[in-house]
LONU-830038 format. One record per atom (N, C-alpha, C, CB): residue in three letters; x negated, y negated, z; residue number from 1. Coordinates in steps of 0.001 Angstrom, whole numbers, always signed. Atoms other than C-alpha are relative to their C-alpha. Glycine has a CB too. Layout:
LONU-830038
<ALA <X Y Z> NUM>
...
end
This chain:
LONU-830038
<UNK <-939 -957 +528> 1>
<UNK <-116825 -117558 +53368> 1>
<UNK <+1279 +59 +862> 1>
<UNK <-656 +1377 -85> 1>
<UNK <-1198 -152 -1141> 2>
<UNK <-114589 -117233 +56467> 2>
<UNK <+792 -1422 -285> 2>
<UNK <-669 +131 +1866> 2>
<UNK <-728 +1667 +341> 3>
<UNK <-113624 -121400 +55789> 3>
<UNK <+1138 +492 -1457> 3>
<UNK <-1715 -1605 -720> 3>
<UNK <-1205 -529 +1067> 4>
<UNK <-111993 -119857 +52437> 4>
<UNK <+1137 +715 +398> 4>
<UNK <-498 +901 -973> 4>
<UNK <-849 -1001 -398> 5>
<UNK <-110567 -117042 +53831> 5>
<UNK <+1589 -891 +498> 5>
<UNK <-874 +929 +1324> 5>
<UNK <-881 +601 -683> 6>
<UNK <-108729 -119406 +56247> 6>
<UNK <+745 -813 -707> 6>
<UNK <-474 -561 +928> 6>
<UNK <-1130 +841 +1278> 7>
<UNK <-107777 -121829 +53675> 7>
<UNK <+847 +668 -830> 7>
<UNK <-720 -756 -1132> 7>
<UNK <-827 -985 +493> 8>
<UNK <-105936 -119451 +51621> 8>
<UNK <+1054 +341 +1008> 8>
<UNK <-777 +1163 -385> 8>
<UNK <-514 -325 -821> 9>
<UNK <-104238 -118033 +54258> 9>
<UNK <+1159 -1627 +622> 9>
<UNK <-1231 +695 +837> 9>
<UNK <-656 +1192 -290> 10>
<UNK <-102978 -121484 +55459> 10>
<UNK <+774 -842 -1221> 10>
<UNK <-1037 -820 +611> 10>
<UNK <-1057 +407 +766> 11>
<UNK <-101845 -122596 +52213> 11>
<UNK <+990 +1075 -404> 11>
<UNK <-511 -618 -1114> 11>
<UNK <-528 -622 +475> 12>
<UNK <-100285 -119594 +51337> 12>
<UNK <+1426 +141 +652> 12>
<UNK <-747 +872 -150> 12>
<UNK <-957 -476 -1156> 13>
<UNK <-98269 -119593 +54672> 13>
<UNK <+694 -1628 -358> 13>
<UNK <-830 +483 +1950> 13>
<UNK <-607 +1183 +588> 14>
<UNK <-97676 -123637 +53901> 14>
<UNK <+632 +306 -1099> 14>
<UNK <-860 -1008 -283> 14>
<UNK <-817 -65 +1218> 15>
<UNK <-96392 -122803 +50432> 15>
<UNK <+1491 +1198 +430> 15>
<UNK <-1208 +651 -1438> 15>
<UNK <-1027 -934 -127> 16>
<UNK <-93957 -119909 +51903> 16>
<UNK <+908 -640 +1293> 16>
<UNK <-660 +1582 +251> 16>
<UNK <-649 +433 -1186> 17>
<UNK <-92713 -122356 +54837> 17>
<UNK <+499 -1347 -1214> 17>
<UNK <-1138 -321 +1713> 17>
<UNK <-887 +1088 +1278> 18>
<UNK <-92063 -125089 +51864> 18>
<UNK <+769 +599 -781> 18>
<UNK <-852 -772 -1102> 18>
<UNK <-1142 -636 +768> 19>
<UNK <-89988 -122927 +49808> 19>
<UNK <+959 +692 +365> 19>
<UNK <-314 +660 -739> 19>
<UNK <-622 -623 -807> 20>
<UNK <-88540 -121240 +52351> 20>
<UNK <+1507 -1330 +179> 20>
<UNK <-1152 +431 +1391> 20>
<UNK <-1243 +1551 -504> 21>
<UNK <-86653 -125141 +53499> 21>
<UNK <+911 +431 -1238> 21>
<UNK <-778 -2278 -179> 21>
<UNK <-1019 +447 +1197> 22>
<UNK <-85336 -124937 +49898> 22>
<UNK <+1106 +1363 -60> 22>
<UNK <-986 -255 -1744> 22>
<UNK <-1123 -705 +97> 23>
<UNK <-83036 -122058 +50494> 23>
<UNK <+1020 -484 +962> 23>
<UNK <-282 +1351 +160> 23>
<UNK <-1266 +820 -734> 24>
<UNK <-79445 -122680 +51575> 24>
<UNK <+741 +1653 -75> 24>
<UNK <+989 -1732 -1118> 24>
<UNK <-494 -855 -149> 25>
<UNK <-77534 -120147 +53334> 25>
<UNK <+1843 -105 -480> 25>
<UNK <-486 +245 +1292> 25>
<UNK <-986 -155 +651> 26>
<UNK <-73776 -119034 +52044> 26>
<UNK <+726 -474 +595> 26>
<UNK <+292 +962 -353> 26>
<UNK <-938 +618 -927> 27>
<UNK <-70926 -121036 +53567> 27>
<UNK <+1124 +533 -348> 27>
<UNK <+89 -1437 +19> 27>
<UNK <-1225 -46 -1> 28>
<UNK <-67527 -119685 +53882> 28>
<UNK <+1246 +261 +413> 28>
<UNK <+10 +178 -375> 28>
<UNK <-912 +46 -1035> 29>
<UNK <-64206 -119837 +55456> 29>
<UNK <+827 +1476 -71> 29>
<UNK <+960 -1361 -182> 29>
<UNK <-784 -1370 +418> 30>
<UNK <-62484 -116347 +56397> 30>
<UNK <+895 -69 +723> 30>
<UNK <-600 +1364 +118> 30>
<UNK <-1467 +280 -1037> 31>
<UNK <-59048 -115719 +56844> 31>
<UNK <+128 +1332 +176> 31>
<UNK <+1598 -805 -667> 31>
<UNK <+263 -1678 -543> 32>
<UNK <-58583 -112146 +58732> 32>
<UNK <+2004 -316 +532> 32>
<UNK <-1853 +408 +1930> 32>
<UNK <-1451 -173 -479> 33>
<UNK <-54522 -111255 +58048> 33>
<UNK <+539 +1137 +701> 33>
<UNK <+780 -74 -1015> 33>
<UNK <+38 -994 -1081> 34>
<UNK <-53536 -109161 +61003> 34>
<UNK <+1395 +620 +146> 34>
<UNK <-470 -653 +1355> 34>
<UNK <-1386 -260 +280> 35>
<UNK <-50295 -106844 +60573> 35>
<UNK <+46 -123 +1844> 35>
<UNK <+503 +1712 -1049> 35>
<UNK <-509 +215 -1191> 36>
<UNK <-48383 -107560 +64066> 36>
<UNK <+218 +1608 +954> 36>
<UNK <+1408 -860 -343> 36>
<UNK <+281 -1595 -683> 37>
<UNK <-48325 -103841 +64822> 37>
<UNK <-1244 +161 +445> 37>
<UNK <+163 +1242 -983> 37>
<UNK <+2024 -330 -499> 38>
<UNK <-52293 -103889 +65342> 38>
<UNK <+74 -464 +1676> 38>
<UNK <-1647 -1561 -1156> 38>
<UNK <-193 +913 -1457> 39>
<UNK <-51362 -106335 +68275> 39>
<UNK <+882 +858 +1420> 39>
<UNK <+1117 -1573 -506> 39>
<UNK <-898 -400 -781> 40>
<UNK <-48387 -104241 +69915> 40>
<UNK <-597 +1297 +378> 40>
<UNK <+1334 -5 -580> 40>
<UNK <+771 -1106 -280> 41>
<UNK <-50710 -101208 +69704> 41>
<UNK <-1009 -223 +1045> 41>
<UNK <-602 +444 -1154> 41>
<UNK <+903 +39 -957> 42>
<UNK <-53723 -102735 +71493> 42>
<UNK <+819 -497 +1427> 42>
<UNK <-1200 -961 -509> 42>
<UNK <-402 +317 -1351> 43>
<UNK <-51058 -103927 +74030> 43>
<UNK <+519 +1451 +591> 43>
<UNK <+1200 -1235 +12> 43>
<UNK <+45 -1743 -301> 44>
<UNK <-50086 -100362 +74259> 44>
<UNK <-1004 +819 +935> 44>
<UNK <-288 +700 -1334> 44>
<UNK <+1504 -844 -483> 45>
<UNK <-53811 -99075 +74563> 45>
<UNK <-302 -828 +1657> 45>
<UNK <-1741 -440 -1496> 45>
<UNK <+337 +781 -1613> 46>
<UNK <-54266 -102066 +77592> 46>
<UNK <+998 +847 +1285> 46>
<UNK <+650 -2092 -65> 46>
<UNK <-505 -643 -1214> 47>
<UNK <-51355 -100793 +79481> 47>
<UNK <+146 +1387 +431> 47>
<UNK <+1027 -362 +102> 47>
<UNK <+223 -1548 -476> 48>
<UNK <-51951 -96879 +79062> 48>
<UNK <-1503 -392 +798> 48>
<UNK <-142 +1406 -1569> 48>
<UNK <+1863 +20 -823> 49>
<UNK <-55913 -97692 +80360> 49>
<UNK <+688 -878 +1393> 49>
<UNK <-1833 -1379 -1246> 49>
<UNK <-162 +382 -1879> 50>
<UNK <-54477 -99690 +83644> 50>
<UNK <+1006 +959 +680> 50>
<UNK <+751 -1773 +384> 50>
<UNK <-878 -1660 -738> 51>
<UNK <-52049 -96188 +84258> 51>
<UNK <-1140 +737 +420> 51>
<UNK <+1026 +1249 -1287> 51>
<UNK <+469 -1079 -113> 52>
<UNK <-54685 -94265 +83929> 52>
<UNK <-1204 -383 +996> 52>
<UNK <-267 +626 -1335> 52>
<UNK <+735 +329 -855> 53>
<UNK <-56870 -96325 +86584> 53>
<UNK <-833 +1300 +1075> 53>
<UNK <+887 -934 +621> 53>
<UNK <+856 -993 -640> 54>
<UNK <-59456 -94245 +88385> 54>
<UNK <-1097 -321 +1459> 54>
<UNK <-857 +418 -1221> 54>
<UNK <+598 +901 -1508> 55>
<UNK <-60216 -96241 +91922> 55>
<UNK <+693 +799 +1035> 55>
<UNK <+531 -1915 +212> 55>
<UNK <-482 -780 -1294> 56>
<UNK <-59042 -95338 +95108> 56>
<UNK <+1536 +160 +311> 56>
<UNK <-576 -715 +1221> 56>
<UNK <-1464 -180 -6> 57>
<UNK <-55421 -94339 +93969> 57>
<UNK <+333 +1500 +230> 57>
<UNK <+633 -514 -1366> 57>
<UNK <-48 -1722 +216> 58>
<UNK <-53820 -90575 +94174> 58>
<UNK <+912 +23 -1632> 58>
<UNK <+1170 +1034 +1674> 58>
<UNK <-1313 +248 +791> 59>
<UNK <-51727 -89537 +91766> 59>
<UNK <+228 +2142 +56> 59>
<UNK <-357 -1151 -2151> 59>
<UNK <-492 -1018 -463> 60>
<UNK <-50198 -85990 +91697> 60>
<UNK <+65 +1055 -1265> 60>
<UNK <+1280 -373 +682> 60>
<UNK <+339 -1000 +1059> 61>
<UNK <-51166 -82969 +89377> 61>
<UNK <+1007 +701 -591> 61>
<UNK <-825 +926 +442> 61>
<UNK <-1534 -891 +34> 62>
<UNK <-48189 -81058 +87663> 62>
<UNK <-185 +984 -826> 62>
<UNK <+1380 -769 -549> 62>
<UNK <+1071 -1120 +940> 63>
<UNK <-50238 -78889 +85282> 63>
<UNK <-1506 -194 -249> 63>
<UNK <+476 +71 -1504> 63>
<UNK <+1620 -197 +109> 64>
<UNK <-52975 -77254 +84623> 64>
<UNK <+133 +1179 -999> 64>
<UNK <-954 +426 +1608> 64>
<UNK <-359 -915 +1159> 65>
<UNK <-53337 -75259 +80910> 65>
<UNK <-243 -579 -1168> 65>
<UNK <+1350 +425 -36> 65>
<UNK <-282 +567 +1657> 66>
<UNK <-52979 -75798 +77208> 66>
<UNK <+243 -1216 -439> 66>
<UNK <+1057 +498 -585> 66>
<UNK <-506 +1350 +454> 67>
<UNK <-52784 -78305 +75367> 67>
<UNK <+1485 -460 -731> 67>
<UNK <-970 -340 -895> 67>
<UNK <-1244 +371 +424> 68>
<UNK <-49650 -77958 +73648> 68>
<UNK <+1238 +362 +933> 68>
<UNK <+150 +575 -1274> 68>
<UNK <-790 -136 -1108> 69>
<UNK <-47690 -76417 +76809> 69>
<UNK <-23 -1841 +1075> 69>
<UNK <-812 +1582 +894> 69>
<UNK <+815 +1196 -739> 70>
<UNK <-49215 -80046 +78549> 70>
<UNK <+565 -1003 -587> 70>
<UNK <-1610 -101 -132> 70>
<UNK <-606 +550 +565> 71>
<UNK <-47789 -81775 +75932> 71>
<UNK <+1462 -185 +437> 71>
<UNK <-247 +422 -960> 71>
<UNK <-1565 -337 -161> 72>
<UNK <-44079 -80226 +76559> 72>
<UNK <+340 -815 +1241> 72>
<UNK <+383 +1732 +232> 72>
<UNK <-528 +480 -1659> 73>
<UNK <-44256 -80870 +80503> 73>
<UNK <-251 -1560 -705> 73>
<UNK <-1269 +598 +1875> 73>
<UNK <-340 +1497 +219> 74>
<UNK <-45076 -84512 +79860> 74>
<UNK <+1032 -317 -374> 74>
<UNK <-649 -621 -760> 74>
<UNK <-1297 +15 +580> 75>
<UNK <-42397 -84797 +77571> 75>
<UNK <+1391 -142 +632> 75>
<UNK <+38 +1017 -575> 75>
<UNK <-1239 -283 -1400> 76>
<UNK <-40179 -83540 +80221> 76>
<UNK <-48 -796 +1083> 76>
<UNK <-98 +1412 +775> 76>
<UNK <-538 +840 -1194> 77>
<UNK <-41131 -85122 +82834> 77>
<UNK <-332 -1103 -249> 77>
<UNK <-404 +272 +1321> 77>
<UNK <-568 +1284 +148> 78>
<UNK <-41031 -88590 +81082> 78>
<UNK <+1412 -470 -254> 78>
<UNK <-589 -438 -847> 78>
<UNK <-1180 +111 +83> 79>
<UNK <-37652 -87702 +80285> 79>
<UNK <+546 -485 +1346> 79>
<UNK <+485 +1152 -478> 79>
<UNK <-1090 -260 -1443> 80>
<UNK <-36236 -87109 +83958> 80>
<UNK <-815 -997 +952> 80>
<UNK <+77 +1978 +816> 80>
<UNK <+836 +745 -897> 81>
<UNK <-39250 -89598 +85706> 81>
<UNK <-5 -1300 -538> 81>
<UNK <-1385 +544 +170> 81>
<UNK <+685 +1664 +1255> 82>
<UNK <-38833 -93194 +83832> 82>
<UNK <-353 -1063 +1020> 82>
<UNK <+1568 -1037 -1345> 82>
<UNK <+342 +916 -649> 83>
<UNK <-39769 -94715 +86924> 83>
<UNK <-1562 +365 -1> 83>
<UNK <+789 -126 +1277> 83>
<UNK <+1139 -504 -133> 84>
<UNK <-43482 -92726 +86716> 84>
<UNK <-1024 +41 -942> 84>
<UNK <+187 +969 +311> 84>
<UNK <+1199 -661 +1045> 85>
<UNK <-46453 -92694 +84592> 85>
<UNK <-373 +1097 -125> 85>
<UNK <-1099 -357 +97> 85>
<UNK <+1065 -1268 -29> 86>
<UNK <-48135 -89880 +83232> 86>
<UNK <-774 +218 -1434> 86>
<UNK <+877 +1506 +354> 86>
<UNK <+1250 -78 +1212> 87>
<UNK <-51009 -88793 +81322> 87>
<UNK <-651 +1043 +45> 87>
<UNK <-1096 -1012 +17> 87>
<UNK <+613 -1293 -128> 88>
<UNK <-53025 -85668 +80074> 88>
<UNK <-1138 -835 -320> 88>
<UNK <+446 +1386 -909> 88>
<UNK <+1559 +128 -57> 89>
<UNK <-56485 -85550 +80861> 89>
<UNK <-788 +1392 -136> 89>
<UNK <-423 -676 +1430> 89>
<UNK <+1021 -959 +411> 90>
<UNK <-59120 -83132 +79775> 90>
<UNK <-903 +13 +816> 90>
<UNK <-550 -163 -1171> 90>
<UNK <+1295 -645 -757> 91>
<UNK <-61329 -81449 +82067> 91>
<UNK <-740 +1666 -722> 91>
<UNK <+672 +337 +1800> 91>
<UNK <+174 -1289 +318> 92>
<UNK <-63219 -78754 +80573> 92>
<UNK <+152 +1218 +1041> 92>
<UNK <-1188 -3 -506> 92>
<UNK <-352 -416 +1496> 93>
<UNK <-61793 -75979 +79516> 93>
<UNK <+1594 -495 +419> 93>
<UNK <-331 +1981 -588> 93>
<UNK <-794 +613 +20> 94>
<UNK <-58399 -77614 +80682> 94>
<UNK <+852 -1188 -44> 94>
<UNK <-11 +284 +258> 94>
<UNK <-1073 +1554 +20> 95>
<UNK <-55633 -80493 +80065> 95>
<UNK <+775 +612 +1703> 95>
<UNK <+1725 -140 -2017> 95>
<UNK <-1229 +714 -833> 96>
<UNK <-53946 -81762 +83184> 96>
<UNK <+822 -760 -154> 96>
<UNK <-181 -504 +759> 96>
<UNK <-965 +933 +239> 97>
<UNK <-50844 -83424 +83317> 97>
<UNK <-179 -748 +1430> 97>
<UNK <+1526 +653 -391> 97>
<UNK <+106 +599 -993> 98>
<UNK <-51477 -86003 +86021> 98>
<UNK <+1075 -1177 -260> 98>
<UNK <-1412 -310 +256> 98>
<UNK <-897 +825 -27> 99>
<UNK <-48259 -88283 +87126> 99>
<UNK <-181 -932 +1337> 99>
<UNK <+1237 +737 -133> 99>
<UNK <+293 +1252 -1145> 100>
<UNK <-47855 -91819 +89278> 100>
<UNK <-1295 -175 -43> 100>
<UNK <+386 +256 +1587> 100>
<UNK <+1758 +865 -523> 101>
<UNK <-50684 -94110 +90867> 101>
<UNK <+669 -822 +1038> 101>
<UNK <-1086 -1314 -1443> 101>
<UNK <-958 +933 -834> 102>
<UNK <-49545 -94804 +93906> 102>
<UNK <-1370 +451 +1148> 102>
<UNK <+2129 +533 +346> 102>
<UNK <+1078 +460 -1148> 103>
<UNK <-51667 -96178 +97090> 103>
<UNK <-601 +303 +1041> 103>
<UNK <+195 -675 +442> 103>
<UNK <+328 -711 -976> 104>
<UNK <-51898 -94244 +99446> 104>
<UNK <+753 +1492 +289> 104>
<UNK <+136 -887 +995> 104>
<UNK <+4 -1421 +204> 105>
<UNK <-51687 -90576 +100296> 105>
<UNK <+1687 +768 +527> 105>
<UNK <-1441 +590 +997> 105>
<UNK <-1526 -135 -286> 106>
<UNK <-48371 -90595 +101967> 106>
<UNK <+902 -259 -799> 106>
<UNK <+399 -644 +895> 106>
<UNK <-979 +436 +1426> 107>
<UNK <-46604 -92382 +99075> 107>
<UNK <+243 +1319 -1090> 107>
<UNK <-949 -1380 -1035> 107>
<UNK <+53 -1157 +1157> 108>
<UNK <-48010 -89298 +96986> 108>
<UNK <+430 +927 +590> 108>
<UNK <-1286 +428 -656> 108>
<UNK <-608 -1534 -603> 109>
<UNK <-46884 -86808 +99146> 109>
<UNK <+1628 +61 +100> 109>
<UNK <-604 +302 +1721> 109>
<UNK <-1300 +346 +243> 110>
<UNK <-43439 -88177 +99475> 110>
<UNK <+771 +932 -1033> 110>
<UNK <-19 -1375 -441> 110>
<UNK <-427 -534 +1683> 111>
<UNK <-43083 -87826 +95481> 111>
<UNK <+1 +1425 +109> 111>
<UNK <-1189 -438 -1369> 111>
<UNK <+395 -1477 +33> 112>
<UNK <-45030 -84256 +95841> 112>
<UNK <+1637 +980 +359> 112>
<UNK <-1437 +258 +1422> 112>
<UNK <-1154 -1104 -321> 113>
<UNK <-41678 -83066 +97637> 113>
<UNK <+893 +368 -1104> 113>
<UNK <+953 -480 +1106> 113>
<UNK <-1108 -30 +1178> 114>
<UNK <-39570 -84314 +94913> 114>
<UNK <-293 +1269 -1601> 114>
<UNK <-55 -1905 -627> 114>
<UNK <+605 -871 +961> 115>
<UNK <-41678 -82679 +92662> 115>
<UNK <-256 +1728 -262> 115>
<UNK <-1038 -490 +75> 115>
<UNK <+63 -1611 +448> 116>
<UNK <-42237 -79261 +93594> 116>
<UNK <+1133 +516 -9> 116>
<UNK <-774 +932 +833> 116>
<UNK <-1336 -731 +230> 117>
<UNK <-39008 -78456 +93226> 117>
<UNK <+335 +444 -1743> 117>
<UNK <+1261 -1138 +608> 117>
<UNK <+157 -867 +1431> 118>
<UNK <-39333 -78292 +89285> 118>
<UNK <-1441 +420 -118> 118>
<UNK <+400 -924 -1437> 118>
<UNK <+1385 -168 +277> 119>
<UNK <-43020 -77865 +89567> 119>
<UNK <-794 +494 +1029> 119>
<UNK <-536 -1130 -392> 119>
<UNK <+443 -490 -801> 120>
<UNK <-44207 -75577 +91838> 120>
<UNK <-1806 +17 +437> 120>
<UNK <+608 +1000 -293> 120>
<UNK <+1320 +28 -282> 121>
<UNK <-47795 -75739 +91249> 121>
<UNK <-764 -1454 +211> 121>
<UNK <-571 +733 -1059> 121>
<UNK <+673 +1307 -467> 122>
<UNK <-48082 -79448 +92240> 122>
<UNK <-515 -240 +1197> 122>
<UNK <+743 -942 -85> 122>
<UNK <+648 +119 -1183> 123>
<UNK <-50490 -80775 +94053> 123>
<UNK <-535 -1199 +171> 123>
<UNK <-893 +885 +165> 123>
<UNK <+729 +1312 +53> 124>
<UNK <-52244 -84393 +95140> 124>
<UNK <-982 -183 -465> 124>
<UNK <-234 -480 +895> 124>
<UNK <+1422 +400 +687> 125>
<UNK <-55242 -85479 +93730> 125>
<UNK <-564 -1177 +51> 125>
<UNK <-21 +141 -1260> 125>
<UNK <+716 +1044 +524> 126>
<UNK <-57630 -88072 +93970> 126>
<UNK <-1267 -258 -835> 126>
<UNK <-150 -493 +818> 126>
<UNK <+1045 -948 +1019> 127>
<UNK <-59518 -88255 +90774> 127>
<UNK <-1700 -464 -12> 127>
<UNK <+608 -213 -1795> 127>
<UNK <+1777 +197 -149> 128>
<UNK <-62393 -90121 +91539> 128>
<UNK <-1098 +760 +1212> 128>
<UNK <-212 -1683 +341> 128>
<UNK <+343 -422 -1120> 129>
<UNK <-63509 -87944 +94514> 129>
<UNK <-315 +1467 -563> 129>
<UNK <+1071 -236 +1157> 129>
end
């Protein structure tokens, strides 16, 4: 009885490995048309993510608050700073406006002078710490 069993079983698996060969999978060539803005954007997204680097840089705090006040200062001080990065970051329950990425702590303190003069509540920061 078991000799049947097995035979069955073995042709059944032979007949589903022979019909199996006879399928043919779908072949075809794709063309993927890419508007040129998609491109200038992800070069965008690359060089905001190496500003916003998070290694052993400082960079210098200039708010701390709202999100649409956070907005304004940026604004502002990309106007009057075009030599400086900056970027809001979310820490719960606040946005910071964090500006520069510069190397060492003296470099940031430098700036800091320049800075508290419109921005009194600035301060250094290093954010991975």
């Amino acid at each position: 009885m078991k000799i049947i069993y097995f035979k069955k079983n073995y042709l059944l698996l032979l007949f589903l490995f022979s019909s199996a060969s006879n399928l043919f999978c779908q072949e075809t060539n794709l063309t993927v048309n890419q508007d040129p803005k998609f491109e200038k954007l992800l070069n965008e997204k690359r060089k905001i993510n190496g500003s916003i680097t998070i290694n052993d840089r400082f960079k210098i705090q200039i708010y701390n608050g709202n999100s649409e006040i956070s907005k304004k200062i940026l604004m502002d001080f990309k106007r009057d700073h075009k030599n400086l990065d900056g970027t809001i970051v979310f820490y719960t329950p606040a946005y910071k406006v964090w500006v520069g990425n510069f190397k060492t702590r003296i470099e940031a303190e430098r700036n800091l002078v320049e800075l508290k003069k419109k921005y009194p509540s600035a301060l250094v920061i290093q954010p991975n710490k």
